[in-house]
N, C-alpha and C positions, 0 to 999 in steps of 0.2 A: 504494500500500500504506500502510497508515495505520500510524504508529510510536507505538512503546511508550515513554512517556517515565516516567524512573526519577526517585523522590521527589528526590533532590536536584539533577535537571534542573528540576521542576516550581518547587523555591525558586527557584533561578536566573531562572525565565523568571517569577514574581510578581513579585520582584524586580527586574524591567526589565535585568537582565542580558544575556540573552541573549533572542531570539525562538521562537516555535515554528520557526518556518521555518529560522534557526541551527542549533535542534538538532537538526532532520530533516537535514541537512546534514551533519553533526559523524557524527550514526547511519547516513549511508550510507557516507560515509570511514569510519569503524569497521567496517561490514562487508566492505567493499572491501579493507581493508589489516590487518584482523587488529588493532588498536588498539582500546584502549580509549576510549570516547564522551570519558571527562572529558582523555583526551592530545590527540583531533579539535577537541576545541573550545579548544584552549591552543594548540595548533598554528596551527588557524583564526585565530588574535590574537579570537577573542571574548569572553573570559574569560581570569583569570589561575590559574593554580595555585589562589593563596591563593583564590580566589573561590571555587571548586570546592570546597577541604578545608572554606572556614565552611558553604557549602552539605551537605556529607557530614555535619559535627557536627553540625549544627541539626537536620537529620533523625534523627539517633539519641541526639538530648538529652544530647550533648558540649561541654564550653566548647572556644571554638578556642583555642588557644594560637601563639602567634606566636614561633617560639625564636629569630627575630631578635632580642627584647627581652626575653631570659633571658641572664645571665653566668654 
């Protein structure tokens, strides 16, 4: 079955983040377990969180913000 990959997967895998074949991976654990693609592929160790959320901003022309390095 051929997967639907969502714009801020596609950043990711320009990116050399993750593979297609990771996120075919990540999309069948999501459907499997009810999870969201971007928790399968954090969970997978293939990406971090943060990798996800710049990827999410970059898609919807948001600066990422990092509040580790806000006081």
């Amino acid at each position: 079955m051929a997967t639907r990959i969502s714009g801020w997967a596609e950043v990711l895998i320009r990116r050399g983040v993750i593979s297609p074949e990771q996120w075919a991976e990540a999309e069948q654990m999501s459907r499997e377990q009810g999870k969201p693609e971007s928790e399968c592929l954090v969970m997978l160790g293939y990406c971090t969180g943060e990798e996800v959320m710049q990827a999410m901003a970059q898609i919807h022309k948001l600066q990422y913000v990092d509040l580790r390095e806000i006081s």
